[in-house]
NUTILO-546776 format. One record per residue (C-alpha): x, y, z; residue in three letters. Coordinates in Angstrom, 1 decimal. Layout:
<fibas>
FIBA        X        Y        Z   residu
FIBA        X        Y        Z      ala
...
</fibas>
This chain:
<fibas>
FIBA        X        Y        Z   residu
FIBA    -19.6    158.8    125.0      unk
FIBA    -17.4    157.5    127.6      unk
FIBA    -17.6    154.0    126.7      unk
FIBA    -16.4    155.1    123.2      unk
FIBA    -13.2    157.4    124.3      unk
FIBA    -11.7    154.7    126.7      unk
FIBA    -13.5    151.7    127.2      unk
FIBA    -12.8    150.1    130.5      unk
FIBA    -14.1    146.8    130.2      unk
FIBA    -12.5    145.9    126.5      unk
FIBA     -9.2    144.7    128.1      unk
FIBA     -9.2    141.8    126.5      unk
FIBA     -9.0    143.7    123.2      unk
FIBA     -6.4    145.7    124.4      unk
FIBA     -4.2    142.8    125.1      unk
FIBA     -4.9    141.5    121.5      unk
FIBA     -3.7    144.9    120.0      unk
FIBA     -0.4    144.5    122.3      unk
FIBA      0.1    141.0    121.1      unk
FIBA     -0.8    142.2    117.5      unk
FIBA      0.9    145.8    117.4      unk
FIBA      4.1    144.6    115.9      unk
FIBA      2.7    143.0    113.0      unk
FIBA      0.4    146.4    112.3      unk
FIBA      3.8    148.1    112.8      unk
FIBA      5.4    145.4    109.7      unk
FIBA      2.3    146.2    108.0      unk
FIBA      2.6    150.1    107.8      unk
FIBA      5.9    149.9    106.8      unk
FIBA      5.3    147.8    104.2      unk
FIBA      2.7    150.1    102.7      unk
FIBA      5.3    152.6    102.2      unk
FIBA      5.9    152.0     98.7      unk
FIBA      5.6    154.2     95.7      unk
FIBA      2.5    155.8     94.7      unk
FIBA     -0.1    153.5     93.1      unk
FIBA      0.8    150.3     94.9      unk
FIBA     -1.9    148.7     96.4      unk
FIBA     -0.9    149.5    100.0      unk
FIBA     -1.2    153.4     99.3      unk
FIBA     -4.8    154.1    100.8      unk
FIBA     -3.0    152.2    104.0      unk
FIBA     -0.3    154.7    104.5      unk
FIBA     -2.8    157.3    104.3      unk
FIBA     -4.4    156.1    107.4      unk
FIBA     -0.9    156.4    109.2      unk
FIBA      0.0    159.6    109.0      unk
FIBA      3.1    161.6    111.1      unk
FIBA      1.7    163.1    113.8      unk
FIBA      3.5    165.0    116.4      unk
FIBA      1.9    165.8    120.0      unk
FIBA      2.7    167.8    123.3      unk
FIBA      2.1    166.4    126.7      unk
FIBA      2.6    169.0    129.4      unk
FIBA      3.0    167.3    133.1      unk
FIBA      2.6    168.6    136.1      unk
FIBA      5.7    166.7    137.6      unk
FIBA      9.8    166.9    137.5      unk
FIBA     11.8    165.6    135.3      unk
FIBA     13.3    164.7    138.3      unk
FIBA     10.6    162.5    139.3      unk
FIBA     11.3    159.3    137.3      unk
FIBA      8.2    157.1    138.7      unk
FIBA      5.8    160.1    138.5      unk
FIBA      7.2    162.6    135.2      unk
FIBA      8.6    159.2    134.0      unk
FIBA      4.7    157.8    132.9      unk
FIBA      4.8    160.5    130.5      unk
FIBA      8.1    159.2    129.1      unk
FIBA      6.7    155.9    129.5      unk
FIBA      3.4    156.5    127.2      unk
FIBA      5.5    158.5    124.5      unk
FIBA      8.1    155.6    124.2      unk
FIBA      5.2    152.8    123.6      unk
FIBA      2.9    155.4    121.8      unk
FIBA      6.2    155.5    119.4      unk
FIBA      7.2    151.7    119.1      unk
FIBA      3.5    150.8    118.7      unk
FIBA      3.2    153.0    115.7      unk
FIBA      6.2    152.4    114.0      unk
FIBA      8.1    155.9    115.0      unk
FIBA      4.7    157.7    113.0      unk
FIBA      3.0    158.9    116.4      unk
FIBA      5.5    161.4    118.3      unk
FIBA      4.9    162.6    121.5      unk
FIBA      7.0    165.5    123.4      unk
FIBA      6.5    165.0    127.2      unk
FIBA      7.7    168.9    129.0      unk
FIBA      7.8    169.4    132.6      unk
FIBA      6.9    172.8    134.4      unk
FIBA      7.1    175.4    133.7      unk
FIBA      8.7    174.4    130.3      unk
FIBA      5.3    175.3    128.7      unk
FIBA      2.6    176.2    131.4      unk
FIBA      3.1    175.7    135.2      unk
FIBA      2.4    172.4    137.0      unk
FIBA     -1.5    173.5    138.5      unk
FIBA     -2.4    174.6    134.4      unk
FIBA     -1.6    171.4    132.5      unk
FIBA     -5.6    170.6    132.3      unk
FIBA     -6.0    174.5    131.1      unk
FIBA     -3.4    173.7    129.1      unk
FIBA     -4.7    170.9    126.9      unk
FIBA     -8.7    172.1    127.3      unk
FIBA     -7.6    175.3    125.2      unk
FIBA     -5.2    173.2    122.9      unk
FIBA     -2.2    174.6    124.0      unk
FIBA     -1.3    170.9    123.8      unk
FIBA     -2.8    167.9    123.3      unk
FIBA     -2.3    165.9    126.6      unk
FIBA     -2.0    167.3    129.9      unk
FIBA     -0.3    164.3    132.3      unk
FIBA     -1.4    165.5    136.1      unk
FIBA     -4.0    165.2    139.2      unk
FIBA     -7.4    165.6    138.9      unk
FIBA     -7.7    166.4    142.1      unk
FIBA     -5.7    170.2    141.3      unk
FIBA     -8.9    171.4    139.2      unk
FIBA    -11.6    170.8    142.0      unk
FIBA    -12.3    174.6    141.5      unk
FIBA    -13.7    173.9    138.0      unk
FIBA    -15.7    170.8    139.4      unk
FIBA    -15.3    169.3    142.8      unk
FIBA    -16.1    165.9    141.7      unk
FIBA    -12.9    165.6    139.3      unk
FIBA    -11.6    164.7    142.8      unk
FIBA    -12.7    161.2    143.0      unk
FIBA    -10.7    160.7    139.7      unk
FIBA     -7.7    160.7    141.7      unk
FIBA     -9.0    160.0    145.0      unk
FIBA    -10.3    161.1    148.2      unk
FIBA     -9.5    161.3    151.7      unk
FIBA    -10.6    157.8    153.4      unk
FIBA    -11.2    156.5    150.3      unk
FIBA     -9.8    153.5    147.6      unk
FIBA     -6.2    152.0    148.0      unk
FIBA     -4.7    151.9    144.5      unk
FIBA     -6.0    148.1    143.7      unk
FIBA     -9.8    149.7    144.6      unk
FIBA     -9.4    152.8    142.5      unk
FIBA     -8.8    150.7    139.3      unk
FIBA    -10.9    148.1    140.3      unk
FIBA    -13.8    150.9    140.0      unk
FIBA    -12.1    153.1    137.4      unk
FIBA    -11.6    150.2    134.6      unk
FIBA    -14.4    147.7    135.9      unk
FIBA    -16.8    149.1    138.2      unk
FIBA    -18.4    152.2    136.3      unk
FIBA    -16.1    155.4    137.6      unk
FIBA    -14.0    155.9    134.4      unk
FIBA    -17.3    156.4    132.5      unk
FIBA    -18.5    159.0    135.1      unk
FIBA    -15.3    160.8    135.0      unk
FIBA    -15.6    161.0    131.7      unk
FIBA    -18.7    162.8    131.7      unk
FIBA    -17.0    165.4    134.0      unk
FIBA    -14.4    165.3    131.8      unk
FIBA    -16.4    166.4    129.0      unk
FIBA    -17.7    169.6    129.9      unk
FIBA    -13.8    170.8    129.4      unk
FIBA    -13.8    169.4    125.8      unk
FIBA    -11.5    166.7    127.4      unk
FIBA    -11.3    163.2    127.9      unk
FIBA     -9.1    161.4    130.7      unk
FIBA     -7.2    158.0    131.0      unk
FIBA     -5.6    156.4    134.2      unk
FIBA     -2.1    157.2    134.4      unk
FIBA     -0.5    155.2    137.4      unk
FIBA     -1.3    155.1    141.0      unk
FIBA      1.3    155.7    143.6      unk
FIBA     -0.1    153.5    146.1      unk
FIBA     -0.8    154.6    150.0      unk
FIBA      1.1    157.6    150.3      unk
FIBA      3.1    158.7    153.4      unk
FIBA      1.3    161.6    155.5      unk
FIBA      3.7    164.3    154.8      unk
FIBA      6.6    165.9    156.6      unk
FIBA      6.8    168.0    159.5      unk
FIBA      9.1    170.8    161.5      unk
FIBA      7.5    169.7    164.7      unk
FIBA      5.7    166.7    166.2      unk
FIBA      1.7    166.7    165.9      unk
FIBA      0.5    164.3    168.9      unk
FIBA     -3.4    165.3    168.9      unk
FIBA     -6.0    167.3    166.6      unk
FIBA     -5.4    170.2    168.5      unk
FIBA     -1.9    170.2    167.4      unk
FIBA     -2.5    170.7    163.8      unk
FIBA     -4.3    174.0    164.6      unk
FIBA     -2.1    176.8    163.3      unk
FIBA      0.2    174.5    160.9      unk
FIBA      1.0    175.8    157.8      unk
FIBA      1.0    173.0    155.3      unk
FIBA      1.5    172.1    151.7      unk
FIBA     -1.8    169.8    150.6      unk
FIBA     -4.2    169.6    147.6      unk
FIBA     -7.4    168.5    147.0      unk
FIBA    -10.2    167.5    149.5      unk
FIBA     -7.6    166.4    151.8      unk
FIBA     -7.0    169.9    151.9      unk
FIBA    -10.3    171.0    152.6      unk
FIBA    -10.3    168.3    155.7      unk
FIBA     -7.2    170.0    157.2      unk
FIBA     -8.7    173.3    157.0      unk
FIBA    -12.0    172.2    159.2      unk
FIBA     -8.8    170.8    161.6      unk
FIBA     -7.4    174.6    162.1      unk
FIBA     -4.8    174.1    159.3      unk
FIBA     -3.6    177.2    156.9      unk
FIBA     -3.3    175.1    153.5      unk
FIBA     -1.2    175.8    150.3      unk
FIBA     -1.3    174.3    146.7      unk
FIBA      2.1    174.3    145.9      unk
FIBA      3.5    172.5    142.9      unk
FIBA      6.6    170.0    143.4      unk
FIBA      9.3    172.2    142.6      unk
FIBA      8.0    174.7    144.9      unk
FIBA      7.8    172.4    147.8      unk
FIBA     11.3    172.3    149.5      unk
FIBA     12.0    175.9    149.0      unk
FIBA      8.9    177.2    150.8      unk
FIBA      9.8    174.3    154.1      unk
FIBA     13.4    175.4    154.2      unk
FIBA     12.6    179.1    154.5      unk
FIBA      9.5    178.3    157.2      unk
FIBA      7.0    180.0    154.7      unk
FIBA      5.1    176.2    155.6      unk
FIBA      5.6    174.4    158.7      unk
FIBA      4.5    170.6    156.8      unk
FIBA      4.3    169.2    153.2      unk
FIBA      2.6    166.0    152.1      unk
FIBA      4.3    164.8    149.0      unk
FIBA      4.1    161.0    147.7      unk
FIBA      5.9    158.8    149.7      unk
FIBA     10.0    157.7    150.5      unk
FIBA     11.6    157.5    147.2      unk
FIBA     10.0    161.1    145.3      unk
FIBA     10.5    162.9    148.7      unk
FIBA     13.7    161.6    149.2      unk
FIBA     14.6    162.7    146.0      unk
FIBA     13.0    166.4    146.4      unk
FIBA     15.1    166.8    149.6      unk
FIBA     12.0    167.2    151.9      unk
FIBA     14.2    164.9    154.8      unk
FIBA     16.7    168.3    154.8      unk
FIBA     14.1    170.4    156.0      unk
FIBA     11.9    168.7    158.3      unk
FIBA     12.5    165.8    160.7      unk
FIBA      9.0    163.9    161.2      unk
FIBA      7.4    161.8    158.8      unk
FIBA      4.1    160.8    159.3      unk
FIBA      2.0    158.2    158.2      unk
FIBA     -0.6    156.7    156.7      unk
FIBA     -1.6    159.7    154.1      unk
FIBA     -4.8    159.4    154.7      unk
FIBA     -5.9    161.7    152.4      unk
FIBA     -4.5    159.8    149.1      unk
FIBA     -4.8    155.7    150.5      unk
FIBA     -4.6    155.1    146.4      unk
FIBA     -4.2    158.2    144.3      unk
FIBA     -4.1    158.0    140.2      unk
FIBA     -2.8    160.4    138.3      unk
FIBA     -4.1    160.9    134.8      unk
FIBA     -3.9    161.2    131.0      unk
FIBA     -6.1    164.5    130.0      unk
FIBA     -6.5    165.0    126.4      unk
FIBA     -8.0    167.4    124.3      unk
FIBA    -11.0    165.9    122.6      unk
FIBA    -10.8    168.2    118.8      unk
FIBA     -7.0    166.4    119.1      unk
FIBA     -8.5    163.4    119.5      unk
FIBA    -11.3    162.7    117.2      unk
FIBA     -8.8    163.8    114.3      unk
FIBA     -6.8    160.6    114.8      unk
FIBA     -7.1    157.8    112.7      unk
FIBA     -8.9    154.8    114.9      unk
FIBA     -5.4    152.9    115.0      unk
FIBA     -3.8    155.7    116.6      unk
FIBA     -6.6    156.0    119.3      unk
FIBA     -6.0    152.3    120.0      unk
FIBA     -2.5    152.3    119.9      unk
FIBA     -2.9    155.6    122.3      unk
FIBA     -4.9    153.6    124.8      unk
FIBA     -2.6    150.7    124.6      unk
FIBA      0.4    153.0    126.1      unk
FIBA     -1.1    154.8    128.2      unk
FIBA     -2.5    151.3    130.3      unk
FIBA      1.4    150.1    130.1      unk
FIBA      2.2    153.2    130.9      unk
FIBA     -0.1    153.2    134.3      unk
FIBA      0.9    149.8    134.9      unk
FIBA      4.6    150.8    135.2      unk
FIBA      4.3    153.7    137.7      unk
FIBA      2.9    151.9    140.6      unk
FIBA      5.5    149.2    139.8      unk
FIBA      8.5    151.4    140.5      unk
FIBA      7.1    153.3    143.7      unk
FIBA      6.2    149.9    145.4      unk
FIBA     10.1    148.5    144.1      unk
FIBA     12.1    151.6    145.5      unk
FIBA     10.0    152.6    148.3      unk
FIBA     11.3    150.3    150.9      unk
FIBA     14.6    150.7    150.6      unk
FIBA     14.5    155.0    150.3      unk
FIBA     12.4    154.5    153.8      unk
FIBA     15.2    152.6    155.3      unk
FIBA     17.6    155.2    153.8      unk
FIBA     16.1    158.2    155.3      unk
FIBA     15.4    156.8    159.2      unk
FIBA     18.9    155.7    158.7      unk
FIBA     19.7    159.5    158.1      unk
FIBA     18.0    160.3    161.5      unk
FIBA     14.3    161.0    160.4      unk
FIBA     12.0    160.2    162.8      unk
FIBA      9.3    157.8    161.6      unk
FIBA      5.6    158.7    163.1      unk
FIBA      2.4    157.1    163.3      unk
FIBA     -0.5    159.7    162.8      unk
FIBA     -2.6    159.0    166.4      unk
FIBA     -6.2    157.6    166.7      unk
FIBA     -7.3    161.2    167.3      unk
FIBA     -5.9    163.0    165.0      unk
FIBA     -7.5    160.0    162.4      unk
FIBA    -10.2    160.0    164.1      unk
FIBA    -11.0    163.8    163.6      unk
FIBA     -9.9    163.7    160.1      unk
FIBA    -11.9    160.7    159.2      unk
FIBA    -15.5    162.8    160.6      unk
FIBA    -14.3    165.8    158.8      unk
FIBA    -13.8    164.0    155.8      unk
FIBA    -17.2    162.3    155.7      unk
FIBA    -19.3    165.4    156.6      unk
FIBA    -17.6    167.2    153.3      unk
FIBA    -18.2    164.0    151.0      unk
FIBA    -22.1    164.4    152.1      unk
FIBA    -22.5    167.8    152.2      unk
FIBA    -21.0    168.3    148.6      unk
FIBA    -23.4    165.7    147.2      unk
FIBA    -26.6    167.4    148.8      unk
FIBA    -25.2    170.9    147.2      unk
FIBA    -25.0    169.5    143.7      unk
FIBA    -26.7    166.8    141.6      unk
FIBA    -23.5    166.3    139.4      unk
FIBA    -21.4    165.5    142.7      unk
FIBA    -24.4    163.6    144.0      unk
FIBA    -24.5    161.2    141.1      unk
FIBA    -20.7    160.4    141.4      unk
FIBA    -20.4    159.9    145.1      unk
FIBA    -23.4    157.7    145.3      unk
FIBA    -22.0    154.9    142.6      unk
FIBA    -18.6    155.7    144.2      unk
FIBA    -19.9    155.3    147.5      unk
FIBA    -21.4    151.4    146.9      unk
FIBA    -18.6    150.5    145.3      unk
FIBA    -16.3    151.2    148.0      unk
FIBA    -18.6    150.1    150.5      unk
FIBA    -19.0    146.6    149.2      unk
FIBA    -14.8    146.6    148.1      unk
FIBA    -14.3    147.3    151.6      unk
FIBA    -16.4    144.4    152.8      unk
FIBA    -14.1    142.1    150.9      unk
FIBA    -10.7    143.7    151.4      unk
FIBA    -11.8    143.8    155.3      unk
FIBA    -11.9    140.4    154.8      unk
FIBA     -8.9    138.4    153.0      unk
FIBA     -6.8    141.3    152.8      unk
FIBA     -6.8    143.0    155.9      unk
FIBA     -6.4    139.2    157.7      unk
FIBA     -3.4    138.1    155.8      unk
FIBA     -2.1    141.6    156.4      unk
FIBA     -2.6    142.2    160.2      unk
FIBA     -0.4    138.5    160.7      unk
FIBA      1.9    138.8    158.1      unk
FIBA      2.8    142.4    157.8      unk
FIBA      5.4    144.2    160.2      unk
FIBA      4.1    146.9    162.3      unk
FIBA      5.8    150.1    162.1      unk
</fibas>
């Protein structure tokens, strides 16, 4: 099933139908002509359609929110104006946390989000986005598109009448903002903090009181002290959401989201009505779409970092224990969720080899060129 809802490894047909698109886009218009013409039985393949994407992110949010506005514009030029999609932000149809609700009942027919928010309906929707300690952003597509996960996601993905496409990555994010410094494990014991996902479940075994909170909620509930810490994306979204006007420290690496990818969630019933062109053409945008996101973050971040310790933030390295502690807390939960169910099990193992052996060669080249090239902070 999952190799026929998004196939990972037909890029190279994917790049034919970009090269191609604007000649099937010629060719649908030319079919337009009155009834009886030969073309006719064409334009019936093309119909007007008209879809809503809910998103779990701002308007505000231009990298992030933006890779819904990105998929619709493509979606639209690729099918000559025919195929309409509405991107909405929260709460402009359902809140941020019940976009995948959202489009499994067929409130609308893509939800744009985190997997990582619906771990209550299956904890191994997680790796689709990612996982504490886990794959930067080059890793999680390298296993997503090539090395077998999108095809086990799918199969998750599936018991929700749903199927899912990569969205955009955001690259290593920062580790989140804080009222006061943390200089040990012990530290974090107490904290109140904003954080999703398994990360989350590590900072509880650490002593941490954790929240879900959607973006928009975020700033509100640091300024008033109803959370002592937040872990957003990185400089330019938190910038941007204000986070530097209510908490001075900003910590780093977010070890918790090395290479998080958001994703395309739609409705399967939606799905198989569309003609095959429009599932193509569908696919097409929503890879140029993904491409696009990590492109901006890794573009603007540099220069929003220098903008906020210019402003007086205080730049901060999480220390070896407190990564240390994280990093054992994080691996016991990984293991002990795989020996509880077989589901979890048969994604963590395939997951778990592929990092291991993409690790082995990052450690390598990467992490060489890196440690002489790069500068410390």
């Amino acid at each position: 099933m999952a190799n026929d809802d998004n196939r990972p490894d037909d890029r190279l047909s994917r790049r034919r139908f970009l090269g191609t698109a604007a000649i099937g886009a010629t060719g649908s218009l030319a079919a337009c002509g009155p009834v009886g013409d030969a073309g006719s039985a064409n334009v019936q393949t093309r119909p007007n359609v008209m879809w809503r994407l809910a998103s779990s992110f701002p308007r505000s949010l231009d990298a992030l929110f933006g890779g819904a506005e990105r998929l619709a514009e493509k979606l639209g030029q690729l099918t000559d104006g025919r195929f309409v999609l509405r991107p909405y932000a929260p709460p402009e149809i359902v809140p941020a946390l019940q976009v995948m609700d959202a489009a499994q009942q067929g409130t609308v027919q893509v939800g744009h989000t985190a997997s990582y928010y619906y771990t209550g309906k299956n904890a191994a929707l997680a790796f689709d986005t990612g996982v504490p300690f886990g794959l930067t952003s080059r890793q999680q597509d390298a296993w997503l598109y090539q090395g077998g996960g999108l095809e086990l996601v799918q199969e998750l993905f599936a018991d929700f009448g749903l199927i899912t496409m990569p969205a955009g990555n955001t690259g290593t994010q920062m580790g989140g903002w804080f009222k006061r410094e943390v200089n040990a494990a012990a530290d974090l014991r107490g904290l109140k903090m904003r954080i999703p996902g398994l990360g989350a479940a590590v900072m509880d075994r650490l002593g941490v009181a954790v929240q879900v909170l959607a973006g928009g909620e975020i700033f509100p509930a640091l300024e008033r002290g109803a959370i002592d810490a937040t872990e957003w994306v990185g400089p330019y979204d938190d910038e941007k959401l204000g986070f530097q006007d209510a908490a001075n420290f900003y910590y780093y690496p977010g070890w918790w989201e090395p290479g998080p990818s958001m994703s395309f969630v739609v409705n399967r019933a939606a799905w198989d009505q569309l003609p095959s062109f429009y599932q193509e053409a569908f696919r097409a945008a929503a890879l140029y779409a993904a491409t696009h996101t990590q492109t901006i973050y890794d573009a603007q971040n540099p220069a929003a970092l220098e903008r906020l310790v210019a402003g007086g933030v205080q730049l901060r390295r999480f220390s070896e224990d407190i990564m240390k502690a994280a990093h054992t807390q994080a691996m016991a939960i990984l293991e002990e969720n795989a020996a509880a169910d077989a589901t979890y099990r048969k994604v963590y193992d395939q997951w778990k080899r592929f990092r291991d052996n993409s690790f082995r060669w990052f450690g390598t080249s990467e992490q060489a060129y890196a440690a002489f090239a790069f500068p410390t902070g």
